[in-house]
C-alpha positions in Angstrom: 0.0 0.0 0.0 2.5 2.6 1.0 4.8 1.6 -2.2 1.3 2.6 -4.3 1.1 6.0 -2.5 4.7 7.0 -3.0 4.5 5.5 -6.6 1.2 7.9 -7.6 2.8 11.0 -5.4 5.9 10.6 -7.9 3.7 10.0 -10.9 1.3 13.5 -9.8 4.8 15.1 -9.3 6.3 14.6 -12.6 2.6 15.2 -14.7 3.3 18.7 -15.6 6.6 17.4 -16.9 4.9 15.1 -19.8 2.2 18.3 -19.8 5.3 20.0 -21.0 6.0 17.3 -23.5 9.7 17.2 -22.0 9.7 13.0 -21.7 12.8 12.3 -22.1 13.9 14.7 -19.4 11.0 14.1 -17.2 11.7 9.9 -17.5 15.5 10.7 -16.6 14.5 12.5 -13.6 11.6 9.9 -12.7 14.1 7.6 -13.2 16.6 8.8 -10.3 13.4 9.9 -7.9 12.3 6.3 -8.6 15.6 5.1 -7.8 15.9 6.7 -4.4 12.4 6.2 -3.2 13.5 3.2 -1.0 16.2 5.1 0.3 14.1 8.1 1.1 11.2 5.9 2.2 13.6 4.6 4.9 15.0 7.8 5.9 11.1 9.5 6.7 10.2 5.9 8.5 13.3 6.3 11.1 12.5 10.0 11.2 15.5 11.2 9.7 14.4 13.2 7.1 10.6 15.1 7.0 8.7 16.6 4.3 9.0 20.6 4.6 6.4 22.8 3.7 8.2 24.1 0.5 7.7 20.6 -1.1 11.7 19.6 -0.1 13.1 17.1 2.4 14.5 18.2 5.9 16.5 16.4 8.4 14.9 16.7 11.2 17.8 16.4 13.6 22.1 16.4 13.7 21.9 13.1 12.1 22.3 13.5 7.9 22.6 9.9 7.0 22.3 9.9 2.9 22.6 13.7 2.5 23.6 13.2 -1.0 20.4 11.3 -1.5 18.3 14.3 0.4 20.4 16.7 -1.7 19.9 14.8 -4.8 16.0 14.5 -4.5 15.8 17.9 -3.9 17.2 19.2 -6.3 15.0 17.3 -9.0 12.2 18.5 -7.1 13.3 22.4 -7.5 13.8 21.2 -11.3 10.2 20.0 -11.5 8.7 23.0 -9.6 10.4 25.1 -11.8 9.0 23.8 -14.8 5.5 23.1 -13.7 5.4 26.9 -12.5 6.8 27.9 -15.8 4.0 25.9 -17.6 1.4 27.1 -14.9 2.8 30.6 -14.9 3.3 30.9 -11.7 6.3 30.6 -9.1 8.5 27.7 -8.5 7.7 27.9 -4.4 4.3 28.2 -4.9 4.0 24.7 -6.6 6.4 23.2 -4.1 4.2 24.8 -1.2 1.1 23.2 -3.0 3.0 19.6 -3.7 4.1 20.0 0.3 0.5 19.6 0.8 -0.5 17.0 -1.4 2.5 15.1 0.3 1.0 15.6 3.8 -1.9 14.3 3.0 -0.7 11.3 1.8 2.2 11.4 4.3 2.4 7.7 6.1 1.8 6.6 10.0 4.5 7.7 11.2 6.3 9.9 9.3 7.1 13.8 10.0 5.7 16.7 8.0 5.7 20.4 8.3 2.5 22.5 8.4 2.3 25.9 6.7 3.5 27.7 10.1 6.5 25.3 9.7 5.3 23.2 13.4 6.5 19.7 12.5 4.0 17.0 13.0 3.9 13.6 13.3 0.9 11.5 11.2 
C-alpha cells in the first residue's frame, strides 16, 4: 500500500513534466526519484528526514545519514517546480508549497511533516 502512495505521489509530481511534453527529461529524472524512493522511504520511517512545507526534504535532527540522497531529491524536485510553474505561470515555491501539501496528506503513519507555520507534526 505505502509503495502505491509513493508510486502515484511521484507519478502526480512529474505530470506537468509530460504536460510540457519534455519526456525524455521528465523519464530521466523519474528515473533517479524512482531510484531513491526506497532510500528516502527509509530515511522518513526512522525519522531522519521530514517533508518541509516548501515541497523539499528536511533532516529533522544532527543526524544527515544519505545527504547526498536528500540533496539529490531535492534538487530534482526544484527542477520540477520550476517547470510546472513555468508551464502554470506561476512561481516555482508556490507549486512546491502546494505539492508539500499534497505530500502531507498522503504522508504515512509515522512519518514527519511540516504544516504551513513550519510546526512539524507527526501522522
Amino acid at each position: 500500500m505505502k509503495q502505491r502512495t509513493s508510486t502515484k505521489i511521484l507519478a502526480g509530481l512529474l505530470i506537468g513534466f509530460f504536460a510540457l511534453g519534455a519526456t525524455a527529461f521528465a523519464d530521466d529524472i523519474k528515473a533517479r526519484m524512482k531510484s531513491r524512493l526506497s532510500v528516502i522511504k527509509k530515511l522518513k520511517s526512522e525519522g531522519i528526514v521530514g517533508e518541509g512545507n516548501a515541497g523539499l526534504l528536511q533532516f529533522l535532527g544532527d543526524k544527515k545519514v544519505n545527504a547526498d540522497v536528500v540533496a539529490a531529491e531535492n534538487k530534482d524536485r526544484q527542477t520540477v517546480y520550476k517547470a510546472i510553474a513555468k508551464q502554470q505561470g506561476t512561481t516555482a515555491e508556490l507549486v512546491g508549497k502546494r505539492r508539500a501539501l499534497q505530500i502531507a496528506q498522503r504522508a504515512a503513519p509515522g512519518e514527519w511533516v511540516q504544516d504551513a507555520a513550519g510546526q512539524w507534526q507527526q501522522k
